[in-house]
MARLUM-177292 format. One record per residue (C-alpha): residue in one letter; x, y, z. Coordinates in steps of 0.001 Angstrom, whole numbers. Last residue first. Layout:
N
+------+---------+---------+---------+
! rest !       X !       Y !       Z !
+------+---------+---------+---------+
!    A !       X !       Y !       Z !
...
+------+---------+---------+---------+
***
This chain:
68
+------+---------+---------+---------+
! rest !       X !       Y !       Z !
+------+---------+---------+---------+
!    X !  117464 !  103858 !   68768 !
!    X !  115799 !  106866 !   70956 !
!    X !  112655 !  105467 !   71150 !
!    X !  113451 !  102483 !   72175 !
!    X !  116147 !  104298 !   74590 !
!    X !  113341 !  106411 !   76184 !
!    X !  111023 !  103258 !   76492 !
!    X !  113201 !  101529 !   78352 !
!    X !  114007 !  104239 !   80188 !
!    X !  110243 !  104817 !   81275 !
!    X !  109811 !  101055 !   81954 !
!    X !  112368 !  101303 !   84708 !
!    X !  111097 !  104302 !   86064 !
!    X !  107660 !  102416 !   86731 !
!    X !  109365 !   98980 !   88166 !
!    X !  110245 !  100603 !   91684 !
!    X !  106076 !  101870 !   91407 !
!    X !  104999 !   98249 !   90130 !
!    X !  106635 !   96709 !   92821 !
!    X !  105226 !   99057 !   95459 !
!    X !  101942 !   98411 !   94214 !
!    X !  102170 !   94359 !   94089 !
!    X !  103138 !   94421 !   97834 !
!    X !  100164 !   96733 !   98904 !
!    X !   97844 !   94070 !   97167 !
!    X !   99627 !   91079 !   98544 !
!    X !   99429 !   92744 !  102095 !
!    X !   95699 !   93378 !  101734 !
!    X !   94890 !   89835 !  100408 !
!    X !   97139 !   88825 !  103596 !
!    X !   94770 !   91139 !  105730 !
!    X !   91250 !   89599 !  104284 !
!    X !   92324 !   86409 !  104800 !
!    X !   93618 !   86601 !  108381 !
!    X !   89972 !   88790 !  108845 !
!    X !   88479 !   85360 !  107542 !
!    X !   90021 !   83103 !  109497 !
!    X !   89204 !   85175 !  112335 !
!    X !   85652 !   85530 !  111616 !
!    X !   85628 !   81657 !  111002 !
!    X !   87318 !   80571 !  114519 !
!    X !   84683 !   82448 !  116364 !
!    X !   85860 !   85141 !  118938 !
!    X !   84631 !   88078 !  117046 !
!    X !   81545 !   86626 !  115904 !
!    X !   80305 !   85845 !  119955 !
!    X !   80985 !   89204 !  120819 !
!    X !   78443 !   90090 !  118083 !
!    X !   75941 !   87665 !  119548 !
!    X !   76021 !   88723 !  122827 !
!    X !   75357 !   91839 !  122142 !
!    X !   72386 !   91072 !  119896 !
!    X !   70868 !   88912 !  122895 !
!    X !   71859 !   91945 !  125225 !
!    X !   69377 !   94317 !  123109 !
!    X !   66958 !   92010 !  122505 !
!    X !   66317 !   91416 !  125930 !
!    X !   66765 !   95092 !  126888 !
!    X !   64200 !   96223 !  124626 !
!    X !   61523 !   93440 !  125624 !
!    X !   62035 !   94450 !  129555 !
!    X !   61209 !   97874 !  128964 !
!    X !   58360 !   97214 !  126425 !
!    X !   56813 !   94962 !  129533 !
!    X !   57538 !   97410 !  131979 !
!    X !   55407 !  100165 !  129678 !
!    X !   52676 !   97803 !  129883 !
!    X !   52554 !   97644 !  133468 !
+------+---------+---------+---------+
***
């Protein structure tokens, strides 16, 4: 009997918890906040590649500075 009782305790909690993490991915605020979290990402990746096309510019500058 008892161990029926531990069964039945271990799969409530188990499909309550379930429930409630398919329950986060469809609310409005976890999606808001992965859209947030992937345009922070794409402003981050945007800012690298600028400062990698603007790398060899700052190297000639500095070449003819140095070379004046």
């Amino acid at each position: 009997m008892q161990r029926n009782v531990i069964f039945t305790a271990v799969f409530a909690v188990f499909s309550l918890l379930f429930s409630q993490l398919t329950l986060a991915e469809e609310s409005s605020s976890f999606v808001a906040r992965n859209a947030a979290l992937a345009e922070q990402r794409a402003n981050a990746a945007e800012q690298q590649a600028i400062a990698k096309q603007n790398a060899p510019e700052q190297q000639k500058q500095a070449g003819n500075a140095q070379d004046s």
